[in-house]
N, CA, C, O and CB atoms as a CASP TS submission, in Angstrom:
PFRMAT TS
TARGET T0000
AUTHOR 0000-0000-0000
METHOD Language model
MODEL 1
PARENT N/A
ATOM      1  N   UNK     1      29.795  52.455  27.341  1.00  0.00           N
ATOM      2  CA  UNK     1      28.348  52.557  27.245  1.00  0.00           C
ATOM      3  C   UNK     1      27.940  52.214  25.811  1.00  0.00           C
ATOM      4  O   UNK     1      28.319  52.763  24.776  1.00  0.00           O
ATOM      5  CB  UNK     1      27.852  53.988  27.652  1.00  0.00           C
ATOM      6  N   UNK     2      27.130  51.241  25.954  1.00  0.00           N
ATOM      7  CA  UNK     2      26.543  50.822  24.540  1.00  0.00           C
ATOM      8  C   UNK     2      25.798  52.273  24.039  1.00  0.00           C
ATOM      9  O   UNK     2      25.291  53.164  24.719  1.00  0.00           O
ATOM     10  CB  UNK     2      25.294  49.359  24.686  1.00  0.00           C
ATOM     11  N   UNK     3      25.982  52.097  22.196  1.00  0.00           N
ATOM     12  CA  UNK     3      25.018  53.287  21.737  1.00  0.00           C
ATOM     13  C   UNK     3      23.629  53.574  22.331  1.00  0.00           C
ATOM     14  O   UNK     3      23.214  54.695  22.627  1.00  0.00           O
ATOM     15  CB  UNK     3      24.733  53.103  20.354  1.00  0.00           C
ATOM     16  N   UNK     4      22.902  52.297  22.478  1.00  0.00           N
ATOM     17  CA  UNK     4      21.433  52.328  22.340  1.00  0.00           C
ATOM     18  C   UNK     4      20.973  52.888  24.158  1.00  0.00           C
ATOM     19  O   UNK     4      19.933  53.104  24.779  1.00  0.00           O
ATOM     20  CB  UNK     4      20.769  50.448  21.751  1.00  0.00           C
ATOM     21  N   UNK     5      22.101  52.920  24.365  1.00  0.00           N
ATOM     22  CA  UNK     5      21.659  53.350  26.246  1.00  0.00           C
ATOM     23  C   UNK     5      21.386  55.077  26.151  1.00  0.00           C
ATOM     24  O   UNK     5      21.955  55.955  25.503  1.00  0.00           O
ATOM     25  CB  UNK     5      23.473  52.986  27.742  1.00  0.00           C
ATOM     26  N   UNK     6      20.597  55.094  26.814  1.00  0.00           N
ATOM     27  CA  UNK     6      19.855  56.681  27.630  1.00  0.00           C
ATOM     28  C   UNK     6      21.037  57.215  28.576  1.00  0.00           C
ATOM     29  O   UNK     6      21.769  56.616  29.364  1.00  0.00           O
ATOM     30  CB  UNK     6      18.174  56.321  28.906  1.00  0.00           C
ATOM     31  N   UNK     7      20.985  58.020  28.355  1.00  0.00           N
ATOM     32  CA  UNK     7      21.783  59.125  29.733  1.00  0.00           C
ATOM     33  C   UNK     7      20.861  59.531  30.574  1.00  0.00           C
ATOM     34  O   UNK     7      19.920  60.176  30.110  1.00  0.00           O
ATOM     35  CB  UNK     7      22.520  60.665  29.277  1.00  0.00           C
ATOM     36  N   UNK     8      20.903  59.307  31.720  1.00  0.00           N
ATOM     37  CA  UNK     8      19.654  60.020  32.577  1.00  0.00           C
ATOM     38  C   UNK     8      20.684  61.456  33.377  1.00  0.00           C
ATOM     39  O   UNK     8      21.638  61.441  34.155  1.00  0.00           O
ATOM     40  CB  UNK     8      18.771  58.552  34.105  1.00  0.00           C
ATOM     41  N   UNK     9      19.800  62.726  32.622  1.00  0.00           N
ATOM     42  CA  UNK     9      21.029  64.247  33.000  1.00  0.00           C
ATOM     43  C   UNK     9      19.582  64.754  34.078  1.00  0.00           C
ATOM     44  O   UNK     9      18.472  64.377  33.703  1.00  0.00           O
ATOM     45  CB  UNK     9      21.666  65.927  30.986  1.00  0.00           C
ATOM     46  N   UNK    10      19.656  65.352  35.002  1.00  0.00           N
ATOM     47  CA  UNK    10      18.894  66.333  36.032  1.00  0.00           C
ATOM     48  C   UNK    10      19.467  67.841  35.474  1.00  0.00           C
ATOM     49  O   UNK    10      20.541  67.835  34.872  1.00  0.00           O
ATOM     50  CB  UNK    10      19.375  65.977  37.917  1.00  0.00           C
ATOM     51  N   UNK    11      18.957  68.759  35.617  1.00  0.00           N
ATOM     52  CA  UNK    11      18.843  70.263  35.579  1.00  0.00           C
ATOM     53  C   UNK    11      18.813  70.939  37.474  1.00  0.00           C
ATOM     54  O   UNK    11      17.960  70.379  38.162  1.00  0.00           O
ATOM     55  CB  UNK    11      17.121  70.624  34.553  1.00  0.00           C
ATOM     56  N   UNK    12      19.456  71.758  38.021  1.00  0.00           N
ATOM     57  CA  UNK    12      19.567  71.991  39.113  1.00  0.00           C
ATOM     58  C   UNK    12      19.253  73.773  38.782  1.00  0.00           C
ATOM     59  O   UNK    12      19.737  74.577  37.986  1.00  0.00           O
ATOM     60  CB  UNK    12      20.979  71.338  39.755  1.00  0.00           C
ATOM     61  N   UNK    13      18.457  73.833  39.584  1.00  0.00           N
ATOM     62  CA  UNK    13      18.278  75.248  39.071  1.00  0.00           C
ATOM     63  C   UNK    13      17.212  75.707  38.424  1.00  0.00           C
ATOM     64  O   UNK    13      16.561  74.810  37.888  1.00  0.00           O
ATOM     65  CB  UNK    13      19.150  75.552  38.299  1.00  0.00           C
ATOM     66  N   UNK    14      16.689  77.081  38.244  1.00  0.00           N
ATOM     67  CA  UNK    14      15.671  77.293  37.798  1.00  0.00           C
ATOM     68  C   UNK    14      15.850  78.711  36.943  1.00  0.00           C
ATOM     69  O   UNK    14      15.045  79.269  36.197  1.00  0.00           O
ATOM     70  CB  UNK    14      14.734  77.201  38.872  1.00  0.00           C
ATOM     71  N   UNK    15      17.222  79.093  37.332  1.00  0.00           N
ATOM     72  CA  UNK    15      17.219  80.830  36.718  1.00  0.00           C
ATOM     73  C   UNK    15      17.260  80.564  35.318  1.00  0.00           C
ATOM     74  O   UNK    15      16.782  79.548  34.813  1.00  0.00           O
ATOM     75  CB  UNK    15      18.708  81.979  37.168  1.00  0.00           C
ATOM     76  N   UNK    16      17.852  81.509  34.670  1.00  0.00           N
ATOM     77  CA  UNK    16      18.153  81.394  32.791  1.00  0.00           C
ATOM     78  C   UNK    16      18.705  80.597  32.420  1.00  0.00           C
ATOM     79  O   UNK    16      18.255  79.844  31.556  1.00  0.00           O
ATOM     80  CB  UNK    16      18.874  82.299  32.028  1.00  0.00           C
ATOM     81  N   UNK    17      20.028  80.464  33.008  1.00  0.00           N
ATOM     82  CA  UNK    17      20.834  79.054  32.776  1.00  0.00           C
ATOM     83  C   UNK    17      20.533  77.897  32.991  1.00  0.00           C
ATOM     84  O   UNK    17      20.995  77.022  32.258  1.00  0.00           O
ATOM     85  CB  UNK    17      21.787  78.940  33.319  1.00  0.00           C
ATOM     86  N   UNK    18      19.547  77.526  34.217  1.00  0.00           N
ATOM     87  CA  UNK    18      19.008  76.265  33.611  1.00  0.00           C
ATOM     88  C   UNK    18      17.513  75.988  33.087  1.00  0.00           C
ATOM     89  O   UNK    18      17.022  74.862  33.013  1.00  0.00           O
ATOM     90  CB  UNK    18      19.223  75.336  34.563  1.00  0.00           C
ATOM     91  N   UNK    19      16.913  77.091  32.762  1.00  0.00           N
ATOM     92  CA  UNK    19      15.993  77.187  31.737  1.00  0.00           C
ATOM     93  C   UNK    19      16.854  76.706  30.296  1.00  0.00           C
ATOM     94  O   UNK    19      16.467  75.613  29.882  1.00  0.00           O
ATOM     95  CB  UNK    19      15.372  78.787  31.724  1.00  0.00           C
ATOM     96  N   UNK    20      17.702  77.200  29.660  1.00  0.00           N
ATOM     97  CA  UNK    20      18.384  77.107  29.187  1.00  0.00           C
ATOM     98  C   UNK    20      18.896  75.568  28.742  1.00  0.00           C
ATOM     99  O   UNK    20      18.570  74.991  27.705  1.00  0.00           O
ATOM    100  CB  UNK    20      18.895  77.851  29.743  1.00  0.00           C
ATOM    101  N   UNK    21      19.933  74.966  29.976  1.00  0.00           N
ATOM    102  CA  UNK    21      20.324  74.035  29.452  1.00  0.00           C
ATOM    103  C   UNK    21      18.638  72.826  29.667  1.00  0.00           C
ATOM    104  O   UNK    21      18.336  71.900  28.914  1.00  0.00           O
ATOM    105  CB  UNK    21      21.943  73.693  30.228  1.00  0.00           C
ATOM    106  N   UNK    22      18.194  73.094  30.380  1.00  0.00           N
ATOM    107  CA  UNK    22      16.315  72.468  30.333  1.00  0.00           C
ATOM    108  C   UNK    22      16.125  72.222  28.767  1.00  0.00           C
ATOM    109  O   UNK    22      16.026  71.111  28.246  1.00  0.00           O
ATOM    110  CB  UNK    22      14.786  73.954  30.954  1.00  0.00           C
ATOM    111  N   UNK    23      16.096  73.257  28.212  1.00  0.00           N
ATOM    112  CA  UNK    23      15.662  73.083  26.514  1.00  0.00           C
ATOM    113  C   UNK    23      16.411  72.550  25.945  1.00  0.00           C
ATOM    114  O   UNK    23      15.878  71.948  25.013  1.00  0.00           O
ATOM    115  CB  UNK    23      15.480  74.157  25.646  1.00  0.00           C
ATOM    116  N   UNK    24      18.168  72.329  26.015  1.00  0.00           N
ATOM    117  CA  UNK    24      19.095  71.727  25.373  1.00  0.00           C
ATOM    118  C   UNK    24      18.699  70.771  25.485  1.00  0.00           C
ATOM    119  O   UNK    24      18.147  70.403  24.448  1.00  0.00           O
ATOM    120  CB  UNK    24      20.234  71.813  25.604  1.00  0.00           C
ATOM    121  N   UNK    25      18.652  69.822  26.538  1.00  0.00           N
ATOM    122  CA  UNK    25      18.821  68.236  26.841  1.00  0.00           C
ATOM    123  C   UNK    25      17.345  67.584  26.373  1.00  0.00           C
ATOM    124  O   UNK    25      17.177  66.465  25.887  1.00  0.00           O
ATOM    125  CB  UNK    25      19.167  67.903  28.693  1.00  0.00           C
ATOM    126  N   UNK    26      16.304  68.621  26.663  1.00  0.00           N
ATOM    127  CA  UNK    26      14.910  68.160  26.139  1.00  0.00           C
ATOM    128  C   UNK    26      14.881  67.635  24.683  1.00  0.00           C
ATOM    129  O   UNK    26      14.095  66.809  24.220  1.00  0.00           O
ATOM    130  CB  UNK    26      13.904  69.356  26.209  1.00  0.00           C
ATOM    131  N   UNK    27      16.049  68.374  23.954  1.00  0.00           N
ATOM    132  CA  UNK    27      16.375  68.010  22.424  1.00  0.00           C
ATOM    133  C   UNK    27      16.551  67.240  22.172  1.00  0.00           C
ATOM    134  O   UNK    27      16.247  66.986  21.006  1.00  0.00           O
ATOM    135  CB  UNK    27      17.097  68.330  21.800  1.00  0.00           C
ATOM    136  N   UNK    28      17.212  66.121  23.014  1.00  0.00           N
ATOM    137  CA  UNK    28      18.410  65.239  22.845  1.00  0.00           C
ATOM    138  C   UNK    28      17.783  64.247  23.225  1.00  0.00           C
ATOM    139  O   UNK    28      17.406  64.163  24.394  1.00  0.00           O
ATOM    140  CB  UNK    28      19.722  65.478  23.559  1.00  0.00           C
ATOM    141  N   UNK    29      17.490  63.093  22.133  1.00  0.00           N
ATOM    142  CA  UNK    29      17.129  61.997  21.791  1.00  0.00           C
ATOM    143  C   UNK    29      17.541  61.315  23.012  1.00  0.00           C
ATOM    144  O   UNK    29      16.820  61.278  24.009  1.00  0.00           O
ATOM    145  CB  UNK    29      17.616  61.568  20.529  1.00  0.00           C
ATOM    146  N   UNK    30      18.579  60.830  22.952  1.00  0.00           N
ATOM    147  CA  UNK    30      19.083  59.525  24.139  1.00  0.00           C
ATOM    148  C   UNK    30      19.540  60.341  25.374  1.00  0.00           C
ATOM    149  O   UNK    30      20.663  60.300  25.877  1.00  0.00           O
ATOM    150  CB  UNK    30      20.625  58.391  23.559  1.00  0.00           C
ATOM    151  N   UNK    31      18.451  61.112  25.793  1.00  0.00           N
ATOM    152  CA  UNK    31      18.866  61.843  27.179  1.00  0.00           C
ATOM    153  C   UNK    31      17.267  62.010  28.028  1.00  0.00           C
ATOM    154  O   UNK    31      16.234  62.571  27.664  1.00  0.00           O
ATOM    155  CB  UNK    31      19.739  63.664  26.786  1.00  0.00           C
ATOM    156  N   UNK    32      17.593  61.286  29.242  1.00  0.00           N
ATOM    157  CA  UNK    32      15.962  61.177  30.084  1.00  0.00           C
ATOM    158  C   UNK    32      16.481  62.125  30.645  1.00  0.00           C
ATOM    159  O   UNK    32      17.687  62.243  30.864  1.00  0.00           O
ATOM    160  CB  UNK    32      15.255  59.815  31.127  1.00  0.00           C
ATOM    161  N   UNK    33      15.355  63.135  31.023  1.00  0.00           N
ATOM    162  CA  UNK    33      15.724  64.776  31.756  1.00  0.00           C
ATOM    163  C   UNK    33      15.073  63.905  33.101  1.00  0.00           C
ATOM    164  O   UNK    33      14.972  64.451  34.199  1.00  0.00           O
ATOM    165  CB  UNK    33      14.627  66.745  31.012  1.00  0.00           C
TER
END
């Protein structure tokens, strides 16, 4: 995978844990939630 490419990640879930990882990936520059 070239640098300049996006990761497209989904979140499954809604309890704490993926509230949770929700805010991680929202961080993350080269990542389409």
């Amino acid at each position: 995978m070239a640098k300049s490419e996006r990761v497209r990640a989904a979140v499954v879930g809604a309890g704490h844990m993926g509230q949770y990882h929700t805010l991680v990936y929202a961080e993350l520059w080269d990542v389409d939630l």
